[in-house]
PDB file of N, CA, C and O in Angstrom:
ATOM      1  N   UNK A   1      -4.867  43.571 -49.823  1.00  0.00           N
ATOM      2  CA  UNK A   1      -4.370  42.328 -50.392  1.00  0.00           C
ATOM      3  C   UNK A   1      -2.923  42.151 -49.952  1.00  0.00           C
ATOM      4  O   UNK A   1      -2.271  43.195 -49.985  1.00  0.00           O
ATOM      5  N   UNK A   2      -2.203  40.937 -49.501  1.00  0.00           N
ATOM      6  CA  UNK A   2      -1.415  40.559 -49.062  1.00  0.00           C
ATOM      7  C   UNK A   2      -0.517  40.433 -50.054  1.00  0.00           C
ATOM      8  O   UNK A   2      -1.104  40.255 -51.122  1.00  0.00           O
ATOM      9  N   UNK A   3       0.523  40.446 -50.152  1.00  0.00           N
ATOM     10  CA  UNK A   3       1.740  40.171 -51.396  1.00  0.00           C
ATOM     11  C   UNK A   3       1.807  38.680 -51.731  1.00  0.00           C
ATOM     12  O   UNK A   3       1.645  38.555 -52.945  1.00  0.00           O
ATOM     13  N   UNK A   4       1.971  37.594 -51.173  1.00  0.00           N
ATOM     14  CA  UNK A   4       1.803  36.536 -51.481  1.00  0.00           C
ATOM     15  C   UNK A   4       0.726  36.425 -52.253  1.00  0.00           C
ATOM     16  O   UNK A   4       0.931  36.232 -53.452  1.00  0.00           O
ATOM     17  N   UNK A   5      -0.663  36.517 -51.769  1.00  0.00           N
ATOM     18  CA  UNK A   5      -1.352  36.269 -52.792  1.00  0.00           C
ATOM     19  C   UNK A   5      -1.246  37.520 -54.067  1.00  0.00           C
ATOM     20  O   UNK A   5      -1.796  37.052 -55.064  1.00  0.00           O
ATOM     21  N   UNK A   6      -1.019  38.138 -54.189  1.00  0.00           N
ATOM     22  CA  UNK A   6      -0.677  39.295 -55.472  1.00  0.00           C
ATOM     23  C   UNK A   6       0.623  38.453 -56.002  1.00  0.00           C
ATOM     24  O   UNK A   6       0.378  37.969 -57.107  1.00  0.00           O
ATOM     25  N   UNK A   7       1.602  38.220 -55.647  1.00  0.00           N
ATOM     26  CA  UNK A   7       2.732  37.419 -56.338  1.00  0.00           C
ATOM     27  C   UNK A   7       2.793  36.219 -56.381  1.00  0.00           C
ATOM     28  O   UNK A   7       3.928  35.950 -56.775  1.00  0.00           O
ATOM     29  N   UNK A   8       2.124  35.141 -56.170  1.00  0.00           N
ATOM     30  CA  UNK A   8       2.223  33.933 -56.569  1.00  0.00           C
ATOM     31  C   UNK A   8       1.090  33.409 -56.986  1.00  0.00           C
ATOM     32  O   UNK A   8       1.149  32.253 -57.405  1.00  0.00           O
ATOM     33  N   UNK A   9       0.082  33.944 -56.984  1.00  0.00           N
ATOM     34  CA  UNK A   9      -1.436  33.976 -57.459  1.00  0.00           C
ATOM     35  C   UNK A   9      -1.105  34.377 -58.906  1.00  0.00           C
ATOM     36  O   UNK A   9      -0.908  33.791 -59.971  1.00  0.00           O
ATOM     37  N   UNK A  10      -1.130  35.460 -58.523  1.00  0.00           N
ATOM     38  CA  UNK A  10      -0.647  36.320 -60.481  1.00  0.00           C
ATOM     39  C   UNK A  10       0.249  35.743 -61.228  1.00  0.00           C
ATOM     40  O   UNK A  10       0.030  35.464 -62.407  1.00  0.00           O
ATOM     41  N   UNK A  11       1.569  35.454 -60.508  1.00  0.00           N
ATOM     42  CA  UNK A  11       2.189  34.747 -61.358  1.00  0.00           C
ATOM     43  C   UNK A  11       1.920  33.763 -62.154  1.00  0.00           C
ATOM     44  O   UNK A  11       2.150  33.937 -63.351  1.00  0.00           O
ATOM     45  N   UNK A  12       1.410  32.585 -61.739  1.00  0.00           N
ATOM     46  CA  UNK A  12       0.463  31.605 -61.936  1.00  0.00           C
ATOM     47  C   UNK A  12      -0.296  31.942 -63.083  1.00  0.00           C
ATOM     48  O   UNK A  12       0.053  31.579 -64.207  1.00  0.00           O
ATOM     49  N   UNK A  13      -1.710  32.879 -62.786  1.00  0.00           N
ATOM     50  CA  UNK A  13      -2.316  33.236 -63.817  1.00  0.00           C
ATOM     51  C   UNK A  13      -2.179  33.602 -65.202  1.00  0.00           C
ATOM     52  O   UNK A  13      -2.866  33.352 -66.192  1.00  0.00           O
ATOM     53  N   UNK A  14      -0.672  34.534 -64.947  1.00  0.00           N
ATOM     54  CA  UNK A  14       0.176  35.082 -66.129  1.00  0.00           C
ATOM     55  C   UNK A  14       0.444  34.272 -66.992  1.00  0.00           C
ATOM     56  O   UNK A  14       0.120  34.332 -68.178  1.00  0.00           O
ATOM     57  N   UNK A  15       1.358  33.053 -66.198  1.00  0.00           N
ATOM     58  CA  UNK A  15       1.988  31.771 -67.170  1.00  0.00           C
ATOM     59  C   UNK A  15       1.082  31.009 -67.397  1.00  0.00           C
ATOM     60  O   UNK A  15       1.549  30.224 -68.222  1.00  0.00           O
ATOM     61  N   UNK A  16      -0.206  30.659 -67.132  1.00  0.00           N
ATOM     62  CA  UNK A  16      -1.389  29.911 -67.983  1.00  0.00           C
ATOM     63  C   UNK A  16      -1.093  28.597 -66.945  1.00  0.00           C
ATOM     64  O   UNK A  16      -1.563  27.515 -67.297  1.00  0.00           O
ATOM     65  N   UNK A  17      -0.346  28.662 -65.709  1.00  0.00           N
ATOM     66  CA  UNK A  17      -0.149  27.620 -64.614  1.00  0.00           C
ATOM     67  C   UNK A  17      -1.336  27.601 -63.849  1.00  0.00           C
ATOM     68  O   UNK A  17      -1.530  28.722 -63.379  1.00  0.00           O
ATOM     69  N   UNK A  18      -2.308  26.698 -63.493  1.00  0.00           N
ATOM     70  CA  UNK A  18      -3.219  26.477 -62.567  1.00  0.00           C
ATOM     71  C   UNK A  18      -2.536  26.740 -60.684  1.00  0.00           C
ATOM     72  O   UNK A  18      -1.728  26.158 -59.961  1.00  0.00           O
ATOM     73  N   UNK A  19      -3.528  28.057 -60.554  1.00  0.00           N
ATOM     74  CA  UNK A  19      -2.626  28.255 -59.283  1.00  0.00           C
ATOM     75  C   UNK A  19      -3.694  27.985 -58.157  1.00  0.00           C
ATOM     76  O   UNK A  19      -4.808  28.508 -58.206  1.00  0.00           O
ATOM     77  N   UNK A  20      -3.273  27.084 -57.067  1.00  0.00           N
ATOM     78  CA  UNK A  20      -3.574  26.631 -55.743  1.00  0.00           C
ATOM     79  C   UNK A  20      -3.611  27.370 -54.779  1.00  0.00           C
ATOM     80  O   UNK A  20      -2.424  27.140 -54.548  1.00  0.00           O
ATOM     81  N   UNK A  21      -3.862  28.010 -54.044  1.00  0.00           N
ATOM     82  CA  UNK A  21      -3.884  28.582 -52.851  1.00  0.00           C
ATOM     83  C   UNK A  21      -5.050  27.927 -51.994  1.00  0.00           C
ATOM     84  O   UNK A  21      -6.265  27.734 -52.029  1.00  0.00           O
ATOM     85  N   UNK A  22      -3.541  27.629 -50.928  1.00  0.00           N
ATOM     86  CA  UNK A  22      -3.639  26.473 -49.676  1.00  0.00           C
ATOM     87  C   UNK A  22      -3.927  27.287 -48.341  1.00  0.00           C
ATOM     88  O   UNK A  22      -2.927  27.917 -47.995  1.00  0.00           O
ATOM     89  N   UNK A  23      -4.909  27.433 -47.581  1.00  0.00           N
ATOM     90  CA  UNK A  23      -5.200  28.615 -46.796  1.00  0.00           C
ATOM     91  C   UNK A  23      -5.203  28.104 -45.599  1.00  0.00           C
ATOM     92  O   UNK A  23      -6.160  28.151 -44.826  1.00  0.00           O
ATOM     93  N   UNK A  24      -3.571  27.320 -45.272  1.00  0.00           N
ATOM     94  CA  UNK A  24      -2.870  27.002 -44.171  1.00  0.00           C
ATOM     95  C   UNK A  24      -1.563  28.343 -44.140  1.00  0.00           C
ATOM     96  O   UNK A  24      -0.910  28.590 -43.126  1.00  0.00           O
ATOM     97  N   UNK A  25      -1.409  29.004 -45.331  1.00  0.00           N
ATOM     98  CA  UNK A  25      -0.841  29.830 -44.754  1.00  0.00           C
ATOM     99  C   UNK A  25      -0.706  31.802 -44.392  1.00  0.00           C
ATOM    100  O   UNK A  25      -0.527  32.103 -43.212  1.00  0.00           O
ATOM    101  N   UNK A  26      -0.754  32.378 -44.911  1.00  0.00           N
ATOM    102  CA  UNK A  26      -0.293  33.837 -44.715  1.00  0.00           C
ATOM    103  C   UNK A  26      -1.867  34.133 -45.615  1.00  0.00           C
ATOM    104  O   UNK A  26      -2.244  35.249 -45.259  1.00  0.00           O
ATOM    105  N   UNK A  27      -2.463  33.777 -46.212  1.00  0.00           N
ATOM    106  CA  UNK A  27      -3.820  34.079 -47.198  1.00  0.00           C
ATOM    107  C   UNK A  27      -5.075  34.042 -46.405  1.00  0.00           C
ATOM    108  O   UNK A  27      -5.306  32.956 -45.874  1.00  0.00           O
ATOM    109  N   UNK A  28      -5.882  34.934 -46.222  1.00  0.00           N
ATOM    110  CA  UNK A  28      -7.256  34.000 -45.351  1.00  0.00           C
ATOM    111  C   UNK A  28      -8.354  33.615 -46.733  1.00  0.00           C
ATOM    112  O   UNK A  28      -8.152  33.714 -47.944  1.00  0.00           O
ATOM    113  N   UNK A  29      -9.558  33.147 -45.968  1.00  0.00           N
ATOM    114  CA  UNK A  29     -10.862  32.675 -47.173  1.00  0.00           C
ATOM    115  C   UNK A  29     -11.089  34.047 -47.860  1.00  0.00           C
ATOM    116  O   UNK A  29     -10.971  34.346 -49.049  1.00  0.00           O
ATOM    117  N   UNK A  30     -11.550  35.015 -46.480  1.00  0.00           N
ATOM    118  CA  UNK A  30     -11.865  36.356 -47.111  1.00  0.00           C
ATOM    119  C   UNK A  30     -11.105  37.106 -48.297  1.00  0.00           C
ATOM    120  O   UNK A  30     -11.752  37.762 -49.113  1.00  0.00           O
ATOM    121  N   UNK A  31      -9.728  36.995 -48.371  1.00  0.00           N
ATOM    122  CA  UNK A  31      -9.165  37.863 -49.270  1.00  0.00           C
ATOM    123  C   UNK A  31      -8.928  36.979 -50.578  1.00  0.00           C
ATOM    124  O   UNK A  31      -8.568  37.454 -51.655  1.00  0.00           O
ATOM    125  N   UNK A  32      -9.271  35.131 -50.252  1.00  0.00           N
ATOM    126  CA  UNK A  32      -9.485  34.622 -51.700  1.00  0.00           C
ATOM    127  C   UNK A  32     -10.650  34.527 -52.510  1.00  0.00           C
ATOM    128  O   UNK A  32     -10.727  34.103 -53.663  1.00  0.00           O
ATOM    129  N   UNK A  33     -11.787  35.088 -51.579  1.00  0.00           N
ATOM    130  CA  UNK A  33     -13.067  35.435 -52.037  1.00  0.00           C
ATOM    131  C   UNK A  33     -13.222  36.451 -52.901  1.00  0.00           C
ATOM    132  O   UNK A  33     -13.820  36.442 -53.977  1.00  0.00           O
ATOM    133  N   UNK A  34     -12.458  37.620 -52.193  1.00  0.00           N
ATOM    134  CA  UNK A  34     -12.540  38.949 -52.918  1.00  0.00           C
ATOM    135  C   UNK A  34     -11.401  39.284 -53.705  1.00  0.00           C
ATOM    136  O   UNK A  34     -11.357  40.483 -53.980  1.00  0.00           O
ATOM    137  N   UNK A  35     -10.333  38.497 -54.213  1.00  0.00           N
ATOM    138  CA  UNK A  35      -8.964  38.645 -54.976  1.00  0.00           C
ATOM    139  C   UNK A  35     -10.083  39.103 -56.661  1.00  0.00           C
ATOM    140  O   UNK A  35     -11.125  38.666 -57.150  1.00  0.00           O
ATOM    141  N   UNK A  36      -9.165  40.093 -56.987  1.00  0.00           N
ATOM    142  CA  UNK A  36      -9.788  39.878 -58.439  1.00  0.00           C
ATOM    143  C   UNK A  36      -8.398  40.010 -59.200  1.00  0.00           C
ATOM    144  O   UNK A  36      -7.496  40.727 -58.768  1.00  0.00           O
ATOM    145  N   UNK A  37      -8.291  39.218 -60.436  1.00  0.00           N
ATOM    146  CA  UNK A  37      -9.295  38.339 -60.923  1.00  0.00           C
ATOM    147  C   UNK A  37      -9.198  36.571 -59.772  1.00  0.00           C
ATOM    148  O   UNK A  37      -8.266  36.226 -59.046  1.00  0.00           O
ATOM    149  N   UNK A  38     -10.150  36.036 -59.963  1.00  0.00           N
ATOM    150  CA  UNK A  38     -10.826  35.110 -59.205  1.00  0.00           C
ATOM    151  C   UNK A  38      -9.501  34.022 -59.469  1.00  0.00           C
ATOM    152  O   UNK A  38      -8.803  33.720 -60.437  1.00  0.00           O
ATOM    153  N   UNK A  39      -9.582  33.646 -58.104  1.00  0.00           N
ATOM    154  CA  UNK A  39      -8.261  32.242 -57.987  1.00  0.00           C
ATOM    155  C   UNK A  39      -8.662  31.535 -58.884  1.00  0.00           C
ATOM    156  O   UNK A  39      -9.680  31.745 -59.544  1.00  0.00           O
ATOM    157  N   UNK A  40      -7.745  30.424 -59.034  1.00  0.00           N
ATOM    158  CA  UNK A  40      -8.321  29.389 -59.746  1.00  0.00           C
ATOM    159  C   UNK A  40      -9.042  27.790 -58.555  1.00  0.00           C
ATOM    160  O   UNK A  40     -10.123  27.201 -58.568  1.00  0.00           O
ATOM    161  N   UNK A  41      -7.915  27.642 -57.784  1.00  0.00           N
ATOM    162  CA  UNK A  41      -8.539  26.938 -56.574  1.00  0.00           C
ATOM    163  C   UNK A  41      -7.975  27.007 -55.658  1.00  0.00           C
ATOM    164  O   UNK A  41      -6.750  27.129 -55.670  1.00  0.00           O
ATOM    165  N   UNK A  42      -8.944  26.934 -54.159  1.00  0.00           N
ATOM    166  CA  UNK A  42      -8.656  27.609 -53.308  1.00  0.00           C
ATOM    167  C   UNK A  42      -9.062  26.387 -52.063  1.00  0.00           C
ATOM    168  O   UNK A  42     -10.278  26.209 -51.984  1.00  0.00           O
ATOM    169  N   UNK A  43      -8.483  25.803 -51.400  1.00  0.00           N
ATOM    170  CA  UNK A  43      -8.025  24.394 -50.542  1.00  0.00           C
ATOM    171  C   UNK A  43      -7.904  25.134 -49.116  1.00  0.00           C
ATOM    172  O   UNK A  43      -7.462  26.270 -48.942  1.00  0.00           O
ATOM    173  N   UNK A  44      -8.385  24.257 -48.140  1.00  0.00           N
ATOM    174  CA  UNK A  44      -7.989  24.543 -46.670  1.00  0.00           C
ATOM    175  C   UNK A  44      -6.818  24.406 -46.292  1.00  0.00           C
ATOM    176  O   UNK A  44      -6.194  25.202 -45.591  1.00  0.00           O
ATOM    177  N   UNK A  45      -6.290  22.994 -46.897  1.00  0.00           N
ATOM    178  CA  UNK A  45      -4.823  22.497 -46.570  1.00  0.00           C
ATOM    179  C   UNK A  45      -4.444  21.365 -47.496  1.00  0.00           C
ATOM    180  O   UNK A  45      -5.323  20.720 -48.068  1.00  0.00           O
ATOM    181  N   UNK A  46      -3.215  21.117 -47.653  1.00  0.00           N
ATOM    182  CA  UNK A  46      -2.682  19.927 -48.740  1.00  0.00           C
ATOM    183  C   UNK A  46      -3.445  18.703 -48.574  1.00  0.00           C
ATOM    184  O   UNK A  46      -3.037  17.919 -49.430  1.00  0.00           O
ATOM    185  N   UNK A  47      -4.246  18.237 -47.962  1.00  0.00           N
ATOM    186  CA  UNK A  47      -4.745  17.150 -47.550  1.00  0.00           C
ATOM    187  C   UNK A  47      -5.851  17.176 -48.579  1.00  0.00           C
ATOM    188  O   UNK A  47      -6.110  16.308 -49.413  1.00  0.00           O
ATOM    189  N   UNK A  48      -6.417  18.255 -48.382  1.00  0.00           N
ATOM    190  CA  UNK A  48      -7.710  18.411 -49.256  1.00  0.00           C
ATOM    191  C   UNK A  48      -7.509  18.172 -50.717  1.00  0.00           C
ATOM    192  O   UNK A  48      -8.124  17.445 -51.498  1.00  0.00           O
ATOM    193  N   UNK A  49      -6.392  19.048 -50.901  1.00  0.00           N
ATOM    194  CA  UNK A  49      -5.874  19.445 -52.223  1.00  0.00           C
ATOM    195  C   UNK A  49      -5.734  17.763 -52.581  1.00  0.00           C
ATOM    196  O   UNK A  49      -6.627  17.299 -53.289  1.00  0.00           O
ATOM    197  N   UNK A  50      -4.831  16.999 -52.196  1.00  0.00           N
ATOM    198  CA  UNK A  50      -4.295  15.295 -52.276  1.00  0.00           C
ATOM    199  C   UNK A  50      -5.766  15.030 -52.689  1.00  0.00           C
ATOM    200  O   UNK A  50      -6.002  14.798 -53.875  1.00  0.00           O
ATOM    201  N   UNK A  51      -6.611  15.050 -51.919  1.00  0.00           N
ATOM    202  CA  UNK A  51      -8.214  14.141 -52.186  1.00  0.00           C
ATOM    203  C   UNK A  51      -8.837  14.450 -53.432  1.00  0.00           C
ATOM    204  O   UNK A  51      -9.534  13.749 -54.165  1.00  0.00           O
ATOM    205  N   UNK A  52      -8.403  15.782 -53.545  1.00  0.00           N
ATOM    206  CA  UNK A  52      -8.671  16.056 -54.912  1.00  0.00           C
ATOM    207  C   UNK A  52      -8.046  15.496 -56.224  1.00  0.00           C
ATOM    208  O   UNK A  52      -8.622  15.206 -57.273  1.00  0.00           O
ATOM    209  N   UNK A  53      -7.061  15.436 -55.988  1.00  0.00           N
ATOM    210  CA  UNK A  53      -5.854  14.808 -57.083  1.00  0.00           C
ATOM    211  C   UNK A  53      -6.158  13.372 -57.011  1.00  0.00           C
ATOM    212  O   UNK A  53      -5.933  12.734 -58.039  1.00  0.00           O
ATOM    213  N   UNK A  54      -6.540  12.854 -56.180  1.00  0.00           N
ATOM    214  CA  UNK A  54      -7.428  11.635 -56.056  1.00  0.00           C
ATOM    215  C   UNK A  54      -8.323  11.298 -57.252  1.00  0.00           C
ATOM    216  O   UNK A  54      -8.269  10.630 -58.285  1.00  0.00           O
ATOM    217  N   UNK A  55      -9.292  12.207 -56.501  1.00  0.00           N
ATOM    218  CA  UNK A  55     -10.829  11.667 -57.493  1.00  0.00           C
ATOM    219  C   UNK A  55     -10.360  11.890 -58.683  1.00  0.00           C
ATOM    220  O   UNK A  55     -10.385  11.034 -59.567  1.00  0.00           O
ATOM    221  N   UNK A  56      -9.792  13.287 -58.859  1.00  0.00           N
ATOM    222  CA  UNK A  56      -9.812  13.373 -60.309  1.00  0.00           C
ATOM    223  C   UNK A  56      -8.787  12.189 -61.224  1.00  0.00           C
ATOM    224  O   UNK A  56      -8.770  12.034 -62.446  1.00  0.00           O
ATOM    225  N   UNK A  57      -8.271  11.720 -60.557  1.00  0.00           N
ATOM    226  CA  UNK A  57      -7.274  10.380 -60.964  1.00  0.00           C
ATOM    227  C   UNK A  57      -7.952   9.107 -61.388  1.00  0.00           C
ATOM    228  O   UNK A  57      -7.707   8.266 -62.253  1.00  0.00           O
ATOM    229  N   UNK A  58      -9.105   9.292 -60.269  1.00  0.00           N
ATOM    230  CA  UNK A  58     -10.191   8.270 -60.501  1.00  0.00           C
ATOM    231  C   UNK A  58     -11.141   8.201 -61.234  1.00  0.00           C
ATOM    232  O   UNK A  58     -11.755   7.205 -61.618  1.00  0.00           O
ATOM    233  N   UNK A  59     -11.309   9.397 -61.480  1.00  0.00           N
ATOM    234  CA  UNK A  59     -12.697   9.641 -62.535  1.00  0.00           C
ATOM    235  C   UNK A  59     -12.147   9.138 -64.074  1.00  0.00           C
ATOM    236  O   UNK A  59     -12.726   8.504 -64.956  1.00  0.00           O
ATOM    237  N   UNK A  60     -10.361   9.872 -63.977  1.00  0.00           N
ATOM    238  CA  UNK A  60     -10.358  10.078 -65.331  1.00  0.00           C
ATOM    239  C   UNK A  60      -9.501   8.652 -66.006  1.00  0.00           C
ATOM    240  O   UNK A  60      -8.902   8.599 -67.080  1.00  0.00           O
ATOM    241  N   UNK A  61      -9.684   7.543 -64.962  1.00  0.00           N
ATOM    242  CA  UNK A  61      -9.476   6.090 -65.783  1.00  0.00           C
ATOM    243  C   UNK A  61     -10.655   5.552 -66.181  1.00  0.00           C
ATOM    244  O   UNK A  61     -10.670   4.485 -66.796  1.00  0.00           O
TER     245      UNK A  61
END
């Protein structure tokens, strides 16, 4: 496991913050597959992440 994801993953989790991991950078799929405990969400790149913040914008008017 890479330190980024061990320190800004966890952190996240700790403070009850919904944590993102964007796997444009230093993280691959594989090690957010097998991180335990389990990410919360896990995006190819900010673009995706945006489309998401989308719908859910849309759904929830």
């Amino acid at each position: 496991m890479r330190l980024p994801l061990y320190t800004d993953m966890v952190m996240a989790q700790r403070s009850g913050a919904l944590g993102v991991l964007v796997l444009t950078g230093e993280a691959t799929a594989a090690e957010a597959v097998s991180h335990f405990p389990s990410l919360d969400l896990v995006v190819r790149d900010v673009a995706q992440f945006g489309d998401m913040l989308k719908a859910a914008r849309t759904e929830g008017s």
